[in-house]
C-alpha positions as CSV (number, residue, x, y, z in Angstrom):
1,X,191.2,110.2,30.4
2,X,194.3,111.7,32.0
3,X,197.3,111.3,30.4
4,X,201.0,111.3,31.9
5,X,203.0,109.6,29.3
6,X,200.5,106.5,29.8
7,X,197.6,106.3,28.9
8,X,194.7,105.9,32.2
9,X,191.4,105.7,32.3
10,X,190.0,107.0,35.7
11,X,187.2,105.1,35.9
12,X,185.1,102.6,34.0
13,X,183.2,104.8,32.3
14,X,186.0,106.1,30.1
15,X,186.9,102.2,29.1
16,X,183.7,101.3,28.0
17,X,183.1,105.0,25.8
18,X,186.6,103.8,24.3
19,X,184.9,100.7,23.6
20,X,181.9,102.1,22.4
21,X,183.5,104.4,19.9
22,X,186.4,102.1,19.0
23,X,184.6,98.6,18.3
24,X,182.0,100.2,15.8
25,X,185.1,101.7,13.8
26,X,186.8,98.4,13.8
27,X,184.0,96.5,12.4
28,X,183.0,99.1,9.8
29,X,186.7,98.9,8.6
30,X,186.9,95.1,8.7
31,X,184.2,95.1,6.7
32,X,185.3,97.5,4.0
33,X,188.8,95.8,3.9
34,X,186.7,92.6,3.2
35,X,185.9,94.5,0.0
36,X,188.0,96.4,-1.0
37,X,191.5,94.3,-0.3
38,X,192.6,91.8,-3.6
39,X,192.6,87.9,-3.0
40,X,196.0,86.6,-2.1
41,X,196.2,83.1,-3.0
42,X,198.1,80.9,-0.1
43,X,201.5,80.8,0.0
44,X,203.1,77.0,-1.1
45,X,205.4,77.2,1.5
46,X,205.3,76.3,5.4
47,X,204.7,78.6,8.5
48,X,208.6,78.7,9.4
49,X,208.1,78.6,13.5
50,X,211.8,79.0,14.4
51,X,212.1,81.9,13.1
52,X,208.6,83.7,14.0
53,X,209.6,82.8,17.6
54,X,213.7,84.5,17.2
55,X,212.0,87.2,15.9
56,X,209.4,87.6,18.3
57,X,212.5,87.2,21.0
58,X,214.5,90.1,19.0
59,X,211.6,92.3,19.2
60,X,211.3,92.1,22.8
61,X,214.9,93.0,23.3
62,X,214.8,95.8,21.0
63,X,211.3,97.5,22.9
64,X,213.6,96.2,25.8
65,X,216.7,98.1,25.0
66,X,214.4,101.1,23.8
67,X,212.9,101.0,27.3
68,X,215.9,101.1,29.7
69,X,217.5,104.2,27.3
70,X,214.4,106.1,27.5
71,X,214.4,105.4,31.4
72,X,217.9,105.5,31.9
73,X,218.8,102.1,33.0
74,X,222.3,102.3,34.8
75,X,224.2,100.0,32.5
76,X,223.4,102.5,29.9
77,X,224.8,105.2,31.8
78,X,228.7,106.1,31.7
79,X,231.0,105.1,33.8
80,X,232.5,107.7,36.2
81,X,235.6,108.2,35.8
């Protein structure tokens, strides 16, 4: 796989070994955590939707925001003076 600050895999091969080697691991740990993790009874209260959904929209401008410094979006720039 090469990488260049992402992550590519040349060819199909290369997805389906990460598949091979990854899916087996995530089953086996599954598993254990089925075990090995305490009960947690339910919580009594409801799924609160508006605020799952501003916080999903808050994430995205934060990886957003994180994005355009790393890449040097112009309106981060400063101004010429």
């Amino acid at each position: 796989m090469r990488v260049d600050g992402r992550a590519r895999p040349r060819d199909e091969t290369n997805v389906r070994l990460l598949f091979a080697f990854n899916v087996p691991i995530g089953i086996v740990r599954f598993l254990i955590s089925t075990r090995l993790l305490p009960y947690t009874p339910p919580s009594k209260h409801r799924f609160d939707l508006l605020s799952a959904v501003l916080s999903a929209i808050a994430f995205a401008f934060l990886i957003s925001g994180i994005n355009g410094i790393g890449h040097g979006h112009p309106a981060l720039e400063p101004s010429p003076e």
